[in-house]
C-alpha positions as CSV (number, residue, x, y, z in Angstrom):
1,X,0.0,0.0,0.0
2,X,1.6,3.5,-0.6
3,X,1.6,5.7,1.8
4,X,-0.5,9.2,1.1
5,X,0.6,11.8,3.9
6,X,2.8,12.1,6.2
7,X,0.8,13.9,8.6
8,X,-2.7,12.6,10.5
9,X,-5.5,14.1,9.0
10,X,-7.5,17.0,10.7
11,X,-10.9,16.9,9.4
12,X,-13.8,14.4,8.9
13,X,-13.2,11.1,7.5
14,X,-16.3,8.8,6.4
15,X,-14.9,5.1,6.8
16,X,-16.7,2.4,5.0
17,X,-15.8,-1.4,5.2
18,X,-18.5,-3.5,3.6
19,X,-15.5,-6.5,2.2
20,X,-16.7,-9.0,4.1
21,X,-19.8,-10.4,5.6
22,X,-19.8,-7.7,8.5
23,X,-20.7,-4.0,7.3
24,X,-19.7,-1.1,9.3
25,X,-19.3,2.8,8.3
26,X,-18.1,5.1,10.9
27,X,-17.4,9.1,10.7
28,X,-14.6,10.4,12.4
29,X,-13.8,13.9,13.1
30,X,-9.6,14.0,13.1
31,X,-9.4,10.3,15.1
32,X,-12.2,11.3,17.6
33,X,-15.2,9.0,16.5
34,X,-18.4,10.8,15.8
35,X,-20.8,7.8,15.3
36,X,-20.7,4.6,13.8
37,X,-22.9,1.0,13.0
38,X,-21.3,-2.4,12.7
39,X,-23.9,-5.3,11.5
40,X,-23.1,-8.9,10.7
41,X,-25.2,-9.2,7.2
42,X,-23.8,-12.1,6.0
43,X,-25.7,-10.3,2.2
44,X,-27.8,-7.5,1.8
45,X,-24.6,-5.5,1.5
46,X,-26.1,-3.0,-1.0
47,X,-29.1,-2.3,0.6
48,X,-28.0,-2.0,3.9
49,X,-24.9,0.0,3.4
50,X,-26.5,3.5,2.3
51,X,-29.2,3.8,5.2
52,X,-26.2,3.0,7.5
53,X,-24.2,6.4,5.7
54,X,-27.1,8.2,5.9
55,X,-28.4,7.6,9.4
56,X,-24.5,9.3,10.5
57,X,-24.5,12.7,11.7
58,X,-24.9,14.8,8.3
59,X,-25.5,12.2,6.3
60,X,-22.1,11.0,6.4
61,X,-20.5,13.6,4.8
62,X,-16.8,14.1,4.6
63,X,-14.4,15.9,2.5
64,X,-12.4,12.5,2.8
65,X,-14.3,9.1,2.2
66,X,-11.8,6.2,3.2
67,X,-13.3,2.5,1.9
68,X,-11.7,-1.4,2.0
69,X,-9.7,-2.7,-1.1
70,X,-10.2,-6.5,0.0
71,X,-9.9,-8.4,-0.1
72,X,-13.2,-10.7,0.8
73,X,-16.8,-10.4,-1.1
74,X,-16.3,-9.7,-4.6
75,X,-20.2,-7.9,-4.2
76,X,-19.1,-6.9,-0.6
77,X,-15.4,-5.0,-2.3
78,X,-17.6,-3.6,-5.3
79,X,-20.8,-2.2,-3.4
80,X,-18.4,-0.5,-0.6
81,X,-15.6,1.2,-3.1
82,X,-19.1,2.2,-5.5
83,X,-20.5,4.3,-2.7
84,X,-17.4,5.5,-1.5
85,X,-16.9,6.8,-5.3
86,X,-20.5,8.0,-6.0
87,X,-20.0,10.0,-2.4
88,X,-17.1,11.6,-3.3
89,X,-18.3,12.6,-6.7
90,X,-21.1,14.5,-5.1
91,X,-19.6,15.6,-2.2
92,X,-16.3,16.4,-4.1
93,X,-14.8,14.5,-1.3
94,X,-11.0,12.6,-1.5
95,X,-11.2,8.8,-1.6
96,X,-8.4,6.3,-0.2
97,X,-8.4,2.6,0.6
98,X,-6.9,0.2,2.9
99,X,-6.5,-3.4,2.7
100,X,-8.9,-5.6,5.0
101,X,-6.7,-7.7,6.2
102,X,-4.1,-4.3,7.2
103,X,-7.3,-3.2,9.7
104,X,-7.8,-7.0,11.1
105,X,-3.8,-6.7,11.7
106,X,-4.4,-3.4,13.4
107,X,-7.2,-4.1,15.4
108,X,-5.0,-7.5,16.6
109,X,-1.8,-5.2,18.0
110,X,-4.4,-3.2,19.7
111,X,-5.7,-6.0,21.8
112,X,-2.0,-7.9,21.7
113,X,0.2,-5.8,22.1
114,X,2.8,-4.3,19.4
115,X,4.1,-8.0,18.2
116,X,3.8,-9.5,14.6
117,X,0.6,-10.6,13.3
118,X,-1.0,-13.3,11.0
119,X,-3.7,-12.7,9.5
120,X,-5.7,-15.6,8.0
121,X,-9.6,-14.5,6.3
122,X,-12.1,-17.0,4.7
123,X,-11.4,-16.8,0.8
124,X,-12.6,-18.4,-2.3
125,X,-13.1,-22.0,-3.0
126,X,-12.0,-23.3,0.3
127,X,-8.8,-21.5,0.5
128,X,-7.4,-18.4,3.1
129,X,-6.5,-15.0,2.4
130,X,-3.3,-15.0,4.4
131,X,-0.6,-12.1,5.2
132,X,1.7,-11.3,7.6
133,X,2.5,-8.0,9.7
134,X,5.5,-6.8,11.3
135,X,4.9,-5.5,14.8
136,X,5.0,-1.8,13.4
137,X,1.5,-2.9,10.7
138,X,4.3,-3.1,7.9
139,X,3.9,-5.9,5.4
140,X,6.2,-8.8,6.3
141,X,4.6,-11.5,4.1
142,X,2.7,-10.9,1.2
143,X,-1.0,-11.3,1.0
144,X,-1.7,-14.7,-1.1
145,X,-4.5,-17.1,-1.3
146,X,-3.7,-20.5,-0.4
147,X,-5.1,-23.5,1.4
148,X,-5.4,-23.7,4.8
149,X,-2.7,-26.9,5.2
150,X,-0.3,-24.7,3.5
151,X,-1.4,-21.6,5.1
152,X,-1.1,-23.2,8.7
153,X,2.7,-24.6,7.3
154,X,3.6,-21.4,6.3
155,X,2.6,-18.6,9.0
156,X,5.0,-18.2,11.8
157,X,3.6,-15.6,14.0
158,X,2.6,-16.2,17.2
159,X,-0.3,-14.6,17.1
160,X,-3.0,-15.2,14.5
161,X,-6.4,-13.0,14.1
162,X,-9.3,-13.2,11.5
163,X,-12.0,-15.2,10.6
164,X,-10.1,-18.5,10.6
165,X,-7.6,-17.6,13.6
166,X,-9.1,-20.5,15.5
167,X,-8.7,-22.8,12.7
168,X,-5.1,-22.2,11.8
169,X,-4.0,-22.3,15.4
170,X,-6.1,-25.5,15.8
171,X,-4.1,-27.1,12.5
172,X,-1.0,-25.9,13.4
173,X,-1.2,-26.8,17.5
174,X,0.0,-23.9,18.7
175,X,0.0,-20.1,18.7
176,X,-3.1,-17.6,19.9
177,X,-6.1,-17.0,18.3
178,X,-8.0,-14.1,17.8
179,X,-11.1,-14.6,15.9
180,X,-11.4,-11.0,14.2
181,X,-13.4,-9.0,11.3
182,X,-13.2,-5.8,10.0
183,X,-14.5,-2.8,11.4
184,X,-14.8,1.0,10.6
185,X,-14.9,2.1,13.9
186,X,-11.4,0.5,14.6
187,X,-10.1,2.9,11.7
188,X,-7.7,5.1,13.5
189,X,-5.5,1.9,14.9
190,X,-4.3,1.6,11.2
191,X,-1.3,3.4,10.8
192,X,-0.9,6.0,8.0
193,X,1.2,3.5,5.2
194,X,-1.9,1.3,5.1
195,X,-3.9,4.4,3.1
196,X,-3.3,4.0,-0.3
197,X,-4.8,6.8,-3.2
198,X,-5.2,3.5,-5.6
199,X,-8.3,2.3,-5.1
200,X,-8.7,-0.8,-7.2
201,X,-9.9,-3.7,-5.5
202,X,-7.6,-6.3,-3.8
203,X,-9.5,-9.4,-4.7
204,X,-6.4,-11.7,-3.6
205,X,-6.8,-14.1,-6.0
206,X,-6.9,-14.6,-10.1
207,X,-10.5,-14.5,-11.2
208,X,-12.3,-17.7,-11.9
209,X,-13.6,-17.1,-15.5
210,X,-11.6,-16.8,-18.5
211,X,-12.8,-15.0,-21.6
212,X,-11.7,-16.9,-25.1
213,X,-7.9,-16.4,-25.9
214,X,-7.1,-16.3,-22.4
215,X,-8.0,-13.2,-20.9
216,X,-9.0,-13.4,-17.5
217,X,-13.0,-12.5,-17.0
218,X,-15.0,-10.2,-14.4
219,X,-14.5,-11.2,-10.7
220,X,-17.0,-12.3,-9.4
């Protein structure tokens, strides 16, 4: 992820994390938290997601919008970064990203302390989202889709947070588990490198379709 200022920003942010099967949009006035919903939809994504913006104070509105990459739901990725996008259009807002599995990593150090993370997220066709994080939220192993044998071989961190935390620690025999998801409300625990002004989705994986001659097909 590249790293957009150097300096926290002042004014109101409008988070939105709807990558997953939990939806939450929080609005933040520097890192103070105004208001904020968190809801385990499972779907519904795009129907939910709006009312939640527009029940925050002023509607939600921000002169920076701040939405998740991914990767998780290719729905989930695509409703979140469209209303973040048709937001900021209207409100002539700024719009940055962050990878999900950066805020599960954050919201891990907060409850663990500052020590290296795992992260390990329910993916596609059986497999795990898995990356690493170095005690400071810096990327220490890349974020790769694998299955979970090879997921449990190949994560060393002691401690291991997402949505298949318990089941890597129980393949692997060892380590502690924090069973985690994303959440808008934690947004000020990421630190400032995990913003990024490229907003294309992180889907973590190659698509499944492939389009004559090759090319890969829509996501999803």
């Amino acid at each position: 992820m590249t790293e957009t200022t150097a300096e926290p920003f002042s004014g109101r942010t409008l988070v939105i994390d709807s990558a997953t099967e939990a939806c939450s949009v929080a609005l933040f006035d520097g890192d103070t938290l105004l208001a904020g919903d968190f809801r385990m939809l499972g779907r519904g994504h795009a129907e939910a997601l709006v009312p939640m913006i527009a029940a925050l104070p002023d509607r939600g509105r921000a002169p920076r919008i701040v939405a998740a990459l991914g990767p998780g739901s290719f729905t989930g990725v695509r409703v979140g970064l469209a209303a973040a996008r048709a937001l900021a259009l209207a409100w002539g807002s700024n719009v940055l990203g962050y990878s999900t599995l950066a805020m599960i990593a954050a919201i891990a150090r907060d409850q663990a302390g500052a020590v290296p993370v795992g992260v390990a997220m329910t993916g596609g066709h059986g497999e795990w989202f898995t990356e690493g994080f170095a005690a400071d939220g810096s990327t220490s192993r890349p974020l790769a889709s694998m299955r979970p044998d090879d997921a449990a071989a190949r994560m060393i961190e002691e401690v291991v947070a997402g949505t298949q935390a318990q089941a890597l620690v129980g393949l692997r025999a060892d380590g502690t588990a924090l069973a985690l998801w994303p959440d808008a409300r934690a947004f000020p625990l990421l630190p400032q490198a995990a913003l990024s002004a490229d907003t294309r989705p992180l889907y973590g994986r190659a698509p499944d379709a492939r389009l004559p001659g090759g090319l890969p097909g829509p996501q999803g």
